[in-house]
C-alpha positions in Angstrom: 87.4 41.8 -9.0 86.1 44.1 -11.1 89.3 46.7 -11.6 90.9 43.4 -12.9 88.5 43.0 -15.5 88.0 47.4 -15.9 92.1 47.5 -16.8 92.5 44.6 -18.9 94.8 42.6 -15.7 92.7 39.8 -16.6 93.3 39.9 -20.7 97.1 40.0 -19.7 96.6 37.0 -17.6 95.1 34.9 -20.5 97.7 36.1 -22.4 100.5 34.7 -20.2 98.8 31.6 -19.8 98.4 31.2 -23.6 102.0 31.5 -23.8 102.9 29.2 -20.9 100.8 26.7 -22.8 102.4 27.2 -26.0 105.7 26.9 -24.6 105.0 23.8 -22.0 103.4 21.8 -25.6 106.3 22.7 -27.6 109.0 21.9 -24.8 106.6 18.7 -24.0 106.7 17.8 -27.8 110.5 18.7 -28.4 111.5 16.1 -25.6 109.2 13.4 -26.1 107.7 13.5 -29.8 104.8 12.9 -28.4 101.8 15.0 -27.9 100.7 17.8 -30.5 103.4 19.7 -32.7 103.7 23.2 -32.4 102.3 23.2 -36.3 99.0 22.0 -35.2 98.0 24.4 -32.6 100.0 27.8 -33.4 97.5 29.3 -36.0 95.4 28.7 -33.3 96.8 30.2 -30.4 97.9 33.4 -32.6 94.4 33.8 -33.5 93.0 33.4 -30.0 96.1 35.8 -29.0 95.0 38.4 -31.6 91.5 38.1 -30.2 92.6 38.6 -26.9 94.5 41.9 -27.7 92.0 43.3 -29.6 89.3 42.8 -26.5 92.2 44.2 -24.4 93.0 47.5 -26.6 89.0 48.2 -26.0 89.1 47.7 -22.7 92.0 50.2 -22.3 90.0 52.5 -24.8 93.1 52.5 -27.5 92.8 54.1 -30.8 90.4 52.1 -32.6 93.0 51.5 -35.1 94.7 49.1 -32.8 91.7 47.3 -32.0 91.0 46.8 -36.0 94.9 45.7 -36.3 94.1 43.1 -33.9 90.9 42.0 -35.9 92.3 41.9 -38.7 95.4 39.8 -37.8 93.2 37.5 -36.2 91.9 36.4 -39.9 94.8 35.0 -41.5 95.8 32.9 -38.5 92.2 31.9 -38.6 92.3 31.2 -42.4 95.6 29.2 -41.9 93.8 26.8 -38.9 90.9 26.5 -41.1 93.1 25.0 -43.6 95.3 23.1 -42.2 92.6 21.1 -40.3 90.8 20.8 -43.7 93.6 19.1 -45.5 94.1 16.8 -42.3 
């Protein structure tokens, strides 16, 4: 258990499961209209996502330029979530 937390197996896990959500909603949404639209729950998946690569570029002691990318990307996907549930 704790190699798959030492090389990041477990961040790449989350990660597929993020995107198996995100595509199961969207399909889910497509063919019934119901349930959330992709538009109110993408900002927030990308910035979870961004999190989630960040944490995994420290865990496989990247450049720490990769991990600030990460960071950084995370904010306007934050920002944007912010927003859009502010105006809602």
């Amino acid at each position: 258990m704790a190699e798959l937390f030492a090389s990041a197996r477990a961040v790449d896990l989350v990660l597929a499961v993020v995107v198996l959500e995100a595509l199961s909603l969207a399909l889910y949404h497509a063919r019934t209209r119901r349930g959330l639209a992709p538009r109110d729950y993408l900002a927030n998946l990308v910035a979870g996502a961004c999190l989630l690569l960040a944490v995994r570029a420290a865990l496989t002691h990247a450049p720490w330029i990769w991990i600030a990318l990460f960071l950084v990307a995370a904010l306007p996907a934050h920002v944007a979530d912010l927003w859009r549930r502010a105006r809602s």
